[in-house]
N, C-alpha and C positions, 0 to 999 in steps of 0.2 A: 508354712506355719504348722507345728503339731498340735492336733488336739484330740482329744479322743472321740472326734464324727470323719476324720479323713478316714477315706475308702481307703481298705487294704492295710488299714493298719491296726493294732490292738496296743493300747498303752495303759500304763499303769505306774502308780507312784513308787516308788523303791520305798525300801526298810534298808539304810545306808547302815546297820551293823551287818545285816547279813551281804550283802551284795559286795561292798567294798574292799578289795583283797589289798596286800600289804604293797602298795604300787605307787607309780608317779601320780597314776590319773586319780588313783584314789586319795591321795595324799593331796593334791589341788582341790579336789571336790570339798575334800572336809573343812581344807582352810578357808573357803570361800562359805562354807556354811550352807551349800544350798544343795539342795534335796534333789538327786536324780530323777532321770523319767526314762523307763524301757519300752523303746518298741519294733515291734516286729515286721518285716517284709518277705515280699515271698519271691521266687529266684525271678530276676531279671527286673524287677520292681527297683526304680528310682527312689532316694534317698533324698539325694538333693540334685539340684541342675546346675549349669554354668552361669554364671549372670544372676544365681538369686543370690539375695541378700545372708550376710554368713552369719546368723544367730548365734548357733550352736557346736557344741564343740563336742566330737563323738568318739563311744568307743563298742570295738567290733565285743559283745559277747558271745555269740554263737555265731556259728556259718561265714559266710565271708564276705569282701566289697569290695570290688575295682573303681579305683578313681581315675579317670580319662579325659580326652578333647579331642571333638570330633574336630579335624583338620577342614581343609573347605572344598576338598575334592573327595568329601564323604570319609574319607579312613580312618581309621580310630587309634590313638597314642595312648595305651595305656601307661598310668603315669605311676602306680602302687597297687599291690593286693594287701589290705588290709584284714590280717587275721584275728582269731580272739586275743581280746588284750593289749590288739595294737587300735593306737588314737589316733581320729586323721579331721578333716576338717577346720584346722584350723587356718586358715587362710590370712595372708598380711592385710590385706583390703577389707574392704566392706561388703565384696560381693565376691560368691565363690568363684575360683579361677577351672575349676574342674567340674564333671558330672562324678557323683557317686552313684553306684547300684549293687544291687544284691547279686553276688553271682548264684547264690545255691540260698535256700528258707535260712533267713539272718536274723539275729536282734542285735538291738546296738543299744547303748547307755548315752544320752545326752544331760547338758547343762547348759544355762544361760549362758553364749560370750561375754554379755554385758557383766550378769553376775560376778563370771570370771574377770574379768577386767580391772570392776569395780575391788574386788577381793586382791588383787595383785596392787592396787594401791597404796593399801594398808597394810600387805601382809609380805615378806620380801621370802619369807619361804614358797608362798605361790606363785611370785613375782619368777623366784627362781628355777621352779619346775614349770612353769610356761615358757621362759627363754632355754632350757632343758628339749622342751619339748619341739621348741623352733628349729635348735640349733639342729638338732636329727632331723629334720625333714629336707632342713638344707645338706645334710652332709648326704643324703639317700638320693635327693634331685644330683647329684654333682657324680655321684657313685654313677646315678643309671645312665647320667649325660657321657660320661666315657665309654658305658657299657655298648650305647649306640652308636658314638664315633668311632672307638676306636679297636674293639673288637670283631672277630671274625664268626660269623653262623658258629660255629660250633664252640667258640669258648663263651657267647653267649648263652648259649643253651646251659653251658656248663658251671658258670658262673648262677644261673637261675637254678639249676637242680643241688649246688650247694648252697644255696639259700632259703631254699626249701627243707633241705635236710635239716639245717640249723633252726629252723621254727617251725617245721611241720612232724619229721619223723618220731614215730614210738614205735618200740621192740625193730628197730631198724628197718620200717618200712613208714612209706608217707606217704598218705591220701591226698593225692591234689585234687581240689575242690573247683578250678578252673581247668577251661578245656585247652585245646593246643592251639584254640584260634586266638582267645584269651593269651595266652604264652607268648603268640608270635607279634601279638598289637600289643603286646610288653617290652619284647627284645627287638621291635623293628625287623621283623620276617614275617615271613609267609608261612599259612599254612605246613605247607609242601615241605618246606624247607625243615621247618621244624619235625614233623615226622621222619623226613630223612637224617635227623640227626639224631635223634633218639632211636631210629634203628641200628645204625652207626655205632653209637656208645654200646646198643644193646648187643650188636655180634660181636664188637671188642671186649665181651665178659664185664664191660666197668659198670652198667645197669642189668636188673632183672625188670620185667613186668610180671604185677600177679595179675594185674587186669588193666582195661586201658589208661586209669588214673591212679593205679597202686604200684610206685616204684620201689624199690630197694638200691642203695647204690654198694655194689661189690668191689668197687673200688676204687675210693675214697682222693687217693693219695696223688693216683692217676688222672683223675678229675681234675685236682686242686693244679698239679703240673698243667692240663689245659687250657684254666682257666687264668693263668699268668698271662 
Protein backbone atom coordinates (compact mmCIF):
# COMPACT_ATOMS: atom_id res chain seq x y z
CA UNK A 1 0.00 0.00 0.00
CA UNK A 2 1.47 3.58 -0.83
CA UNK A 3 1.18 6.26 1.53
CA UNK A 4 2.98 8.95 2.35
CA UNK A 5 4.55 7.23 6.08
CA UNK A 6 6.08 4.10 4.17
CA UNK A 7 9.87 4.20 4.78
CA UNK A 8 11.92 5.13 1.91
CA UNK A 9 9.69 6.64 0.13
CA UNK A 10 8.52 10.35 -0.69
CA UNK A 11 5.17 10.84 -2.44
CA UNK A 12 3.35 13.63 -3.61
CA UNK A 13 0.19 14.56 -5.66
CA UNK A 14 0.86 15.48 -9.37
CA UNK A 15 -0.28 18.69 -11.26
CA UNK A 16 -1.64 16.20 -14.32
CA UNK A 17 -1.03 19.45 -16.77
CA UNK A 18 2.49 19.57 -16.12
CA UNK A 19 3.54 16.04 -15.65
CA UNK A 20 1.42 14.26 -18.44
CA UNK A 21 3.25 14.15 -21.77
CA UNK A 22 1.50 13.34 -25.17
CA UNK A 23 1.46 9.30 -24.55
CA UNK A 24 -0.48 6.14 -24.08
CA UNK A 25 -0.10 6.17 -20.35
CA UNK A 26 -1.07 9.64 -20.19
CA UNK A 27 -3.82 9.42 -22.41
CA UNK A 28 -5.46 6.47 -20.10
CA UNK A 29 -4.79 8.63 -17.02
CA UNK A 30 -6.77 11.46 -18.19
CA UNK A 31 -9.71 9.37 -19.47
CA UNK A 32 -9.96 7.71 -16.25
CA UNK A 33 -10.05 11.03 -14.56
CA UNK A 34 -7.93 10.26 -11.75
CA UNK A 35 -5.19 12.19 -10.34
CA UNK A 36 -1.48 10.55 -10.28
CA UNK A 37 0.69 9.91 -7.44
CA UNK A 38 4.88 10.12 -7.71
CA UNK A 39 7.15 8.42 -5.79
CA UNK A 40 10.56 7.80 -5.29
CA UNK A 41 12.88 4.74 -4.34
CA UNK A 42 16.36 4.33 -3.89
CA UNK A 43 18.66 1.85 -5.93
CA UNK A 44 17.81 -1.80 -5.11
CA UNK A 45 14.59 -0.82 -3.08
CA UNK A 46 11.47 -2.95 -3.87
CA UNK A 47 8.45 -1.51 -5.69
CA UNK A 48 6.41 -4.05 -5.37
CA UNK A 49 6.75 -8.14 -4.51
CA UNK A 50 5.51 -11.40 -6.09
CA UNK A 51 2.24 -12.45 -4.59
CA UNK A 52 1.10 -9.02 -3.51
CA UNK A 53 -2.05 -7.80 -4.57
CA UNK A 54 -1.75 -5.76 -8.14
CA UNK A 55 -3.32 -2.21 -7.19
CA UNK A 56 -1.57 -0.15 -9.39
CA UNK A 57 -0.61 0.43 -12.63
CA UNK A 58 3.21 2.18 -12.99
CA UNK A 59 5.19 4.13 -14.83
CA UNK A 60 9.06 4.43 -14.89
CA UNK A 61 9.94 8.45 -14.79
CA UNK A 62 13.42 8.68 -13.78
CA UNK A 63 15.94 5.94 -13.30
CA UNK A 64 15.17 2.49 -13.89
CA UNK A 65 13.28 -1.12 -12.64
CA UNK A 66 13.85 -4.67 -13.23
CA UNK A 67 11.01 -6.93 -13.11
CA UNK A 68 11.93 -10.57 -12.21
CA UNK A 69 11.14 -14.29 -10.33
CA UNK A 70 13.32 -15.66 -8.04
CA UNK A 71 13.33 -19.45 -9.43
CA UNK A 72 13.37 -22.03 -6.46
CA UNK A 73 17.00 -23.01 -6.61
CA UNK A 74 17.66 -19.13 -5.65
CA UNK A 75 18.40 -17.70 -9.40
CA UNK A 76 16.98 -14.82 -10.67
CA UNK A 77 14.98 -14.50 -14.44
CA UNK A 78 14.84 -11.35 -15.18
CA UNK A 79 11.78 -10.71 -16.90
CA UNK A 80 11.93 -6.45 -18.30
CA UNK A 81 13.97 -3.31 -17.65
CA UNK A 82 11.68 -0.82 -17.47
CA UNK A 83 12.91 2.60 -18.50
CA UNK A 84 11.58 6.25 -18.49
CA UNK A 85 8.27 6.35 -20.07
CA UNK A 86 7.85 2.69 -20.26
CA UNK A 87 4.69 1.13 -18.12
CA UNK A 88 4.79 -2.11 -16.35
CA UNK A 89 2.80 -3.58 -13.65
CA UNK A 90 0.03 -4.43 -15.06
CA UNK A 91 -0.50 -7.89 -14.32
CA UNK A 92 -3.71 -10.29 -15.69
CA UNK A 93 -4.43 -11.51 -12.12
CA UNK A 94 -5.12 -10.05 -8.98
CA UNK A 95 -1.77 -10.55 -7.65
CA UNK A 96 1.56 -9.68 -9.08
CA UNK A 97 3.36 -12.42 -11.00
CA UNK A 98 6.76 -10.74 -10.74
CA UNK A 99 9.03 -8.61 -8.17
CA UNK A 100 9.74 -4.99 -9.15
CA UNK A 101 12.82 -3.03 -7.97
CA UNK A 102 14.76 -0.05 -8.44
CA UNK A 103 18.05 -0.77 -10.18
CA UNK A 104 19.65 2.75 -9.71
CA UNK A 105 17.43 6.18 -7.49
CA UNK A 106 13.95 5.72 -9.48
CA UNK A 107 10.55 7.46 -9.52
CA UNK A 108 7.68 6.17 -10.92
CA UNK A 109 3.95 7.66 -11.75
CA UNK A 110 1.09 5.26 -10.40
CA UNK A 111 -2.91 5.06 -10.67
CA UNK A 112 -5.64 3.11 -9.08
CA UNK A 113 -6.03 -0.49 -11.22
CA UNK A 114 -9.52 -0.17 -9.93
CA UNK A 115 -9.74 3.38 -11.00
CA UNK A 116 -8.50 2.12 -14.38
CA UNK A 117 -10.66 -0.58 -14.77
CA UNK A 118 -13.51 1.17 -13.62
CA UNK A 119 -12.70 4.16 -16.43
CA UNK A 120 -12.25 1.33 -19.20
CA UNK A 121 -15.88 0.45 -18.73
CA UNK A 122 -17.19 3.53 -19.65
CA UNK A 123 -14.70 4.81 -21.74
CA UNK A 124 -13.48 2.50 -25.05
CA UNK A 125 -10.70 4.81 -25.69
CA UNK A 126 -9.15 3.71 -22.34
CA UNK A 127 -10.60 0.33 -22.84
CA UNK A 128 -8.36 0.58 -25.97
CA UNK A 129 -5.04 1.84 -24.73
CA UNK A 130 -5.11 -0.78 -21.86
CA UNK A 131 -5.63 -3.69 -24.30
CA UNK A 132 -2.80 -1.47 -26.23
CA UNK A 133 -0.83 -1.81 -23.48
CA UNK A 134 -1.47 -5.60 -22.78
CA UNK A 135 -1.01 -6.59 -26.19
CA UNK A 136 2.97 -5.22 -25.85
CA UNK A 137 3.71 -7.04 -22.92
CA UNK A 138 2.69 -10.13 -24.51
CA UNK A 139 4.35 -9.54 -27.66
CA UNK A 140 7.86 -8.55 -25.31
CA UNK A 141 7.28 -11.91 -23.01
CA UNK A 142 7.17 -13.93 -26.48
CA UNK A 143 10.12 -11.74 -27.99
CA UNK A 144 12.42 -12.67 -24.90
CA UNK A 145 10.93 -16.30 -24.64
CA UNK A 146 12.81 -17.05 -28.06
CA UNK A 147 15.53 -14.82 -26.97
CA UNK A 148 16.18 -17.59 -24.34
CA UNK A 149 15.40 -20.62 -26.32
CA UNK A 150 16.50 -20.08 -29.14
CA UNK A 151 19.48 -17.85 -29.31
CA UNK A 152 23.23 -18.29 -28.88
CA UNK A 153 25.52 -16.10 -25.85
CA UNK A 154 26.37 -13.81 -28.33
CA UNK A 155 23.44 -12.96 -30.45
CA UNK A 156 21.71 -12.59 -27.23
CA UNK A 157 23.85 -10.14 -26.01
CA UNK A 158 23.45 -8.64 -29.35
CA UNK A 159 20.08 -8.68 -29.61
CA UNK A 160 19.95 -6.74 -25.81
CA UNK A 161 22.65 -4.15 -27.00
CA UNK A 162 20.30 -3.24 -29.99
CA UNK A 163 17.58 -2.78 -27.83
CA UNK A 164 19.24 -0.60 -25.73
CA UNK A 165 20.52 1.50 -28.49
CA UNK A 166 16.83 1.79 -29.72
CA UNK A 167 15.62 3.29 -26.13
CA UNK A 168 18.67 4.25 -24.51
CA UNK A 169 21.31 6.06 -26.76
CA UNK A 170 21.79 9.94 -27.20
CA UNK A 171 24.61 11.50 -29.43
CA UNK A 172 25.33 7.85 -30.12
CA UNK A 173 26.31 6.64 -26.86
CA UNK A 174 24.13 4.76 -24.17
CA UNK A 175 24.30 4.78 -20.46
CA UNK A 176 23.28 1.38 -19.17
CA UNK A 177 21.83 1.79 -15.94
CA UNK A 178 21.87 -2.01 -15.12
CA UNK A 179 25.01 -4.07 -14.39
CA UNK A 180 26.13 -7.26 -16.48
CA UNK A 181 24.96 -9.46 -13.72
CA UNK A 182 21.53 -7.73 -14.26
CA UNK A 183 22.21 -8.35 -18.24
CA UNK A 184 23.08 -11.95 -17.82
CA UNK A 185 19.62 -12.88 -15.32
CA UNK A 186 18.00 -11.05 -18.44
CA UNK A 187 19.48 -13.18 -21.38
CA UNK A 188 19.84 -16.51 -19.32
CA UNK A 189 23.89 -16.15 -18.92
CA UNK A 190 26.26 -15.90 -16.65
CA UNK A 191 28.24 -13.27 -15.47
CA UNK A 192 31.45 -14.56 -17.18
CA UNK A 193 29.71 -15.14 -20.17
CA UNK A 194 28.49 -11.94 -20.70
CA UNK A 195 31.74 -10.16 -20.14
CA UNK A 196 33.34 -12.40 -22.51
CA UNK A 197 30.96 -11.29 -24.98
CA UNK A 198 31.10 -7.84 -24.81
CA UNK A 199 34.86 -8.15 -25.04
CA UNK A 200 34.42 -10.17 -28.17
CA UNK A 201 32.12 -7.56 -29.94
CA UNK A 202 34.56 -4.96 -28.44
CA UNK A 203 37.98 -6.42 -30.15
CA UNK A 204 35.80 -6.97 -33.41
CA UNK A 205 35.60 -2.95 -33.59
CA UNK A 206 31.49 -3.48 -33.48
CA UNK A 207 31.45 -1.84 -29.77
CA UNK A 208 33.47 0.87 -27.96
CA UNK A 209 33.52 1.46 -24.04
CA UNK A 210 33.87 4.88 -22.72
CA UNK A 211 33.45 3.40 -19.31
CA UNK A 212 32.13 0.12 -17.78
CA UNK A 213 28.39 1.04 -18.41
CA UNK A 214 28.92 3.80 -21.55
CA UNK A 215 28.79 1.89 -24.91
CA UNK A 216 28.81 3.28 -28.31
CA UNK A 217 27.99 0.76 -31.01
CA UNK A 218 30.53 1.17 -34.12
CA UNK A 219 28.78 -1.08 -35.98
CA UNK A 220 25.35 -1.24 -36.10
CA UNK A 221 24.73 -3.41 -39.28
CA UNK A 222 27.21 -5.99 -38.02
CA UNK A 223 25.26 -6.52 -34.87
CA UNK A 224 21.85 -6.64 -36.51
CA UNK A 225 23.53 -9.62 -38.89
CA UNK A 226 24.29 -11.18 -35.42
CA UNK A 227 21.42 -10.93 -34.04
CA UNK A 228 19.36 -12.83 -36.94
Amino acid sequence: MHTETITGLTAKVLDIPHVLAADQFGEIVRGSGVVPSEFSYRKDEEIYGEGEPSEYLYQTIGGAVRTYKLLSDGRRQIGAFHLPGDVFGLDPGLEHRLTAEAIVDTTVRLVPRRSLEKAAASNAQVARNLWTLTASDLRHAEDHMLLLGRKTAIERVATFLLEMDRRLAKTGMMALPMCRRDIGDYLGLTLETVSRALSQLNDQGILMFSSARQIALRNRQRLTAMEA
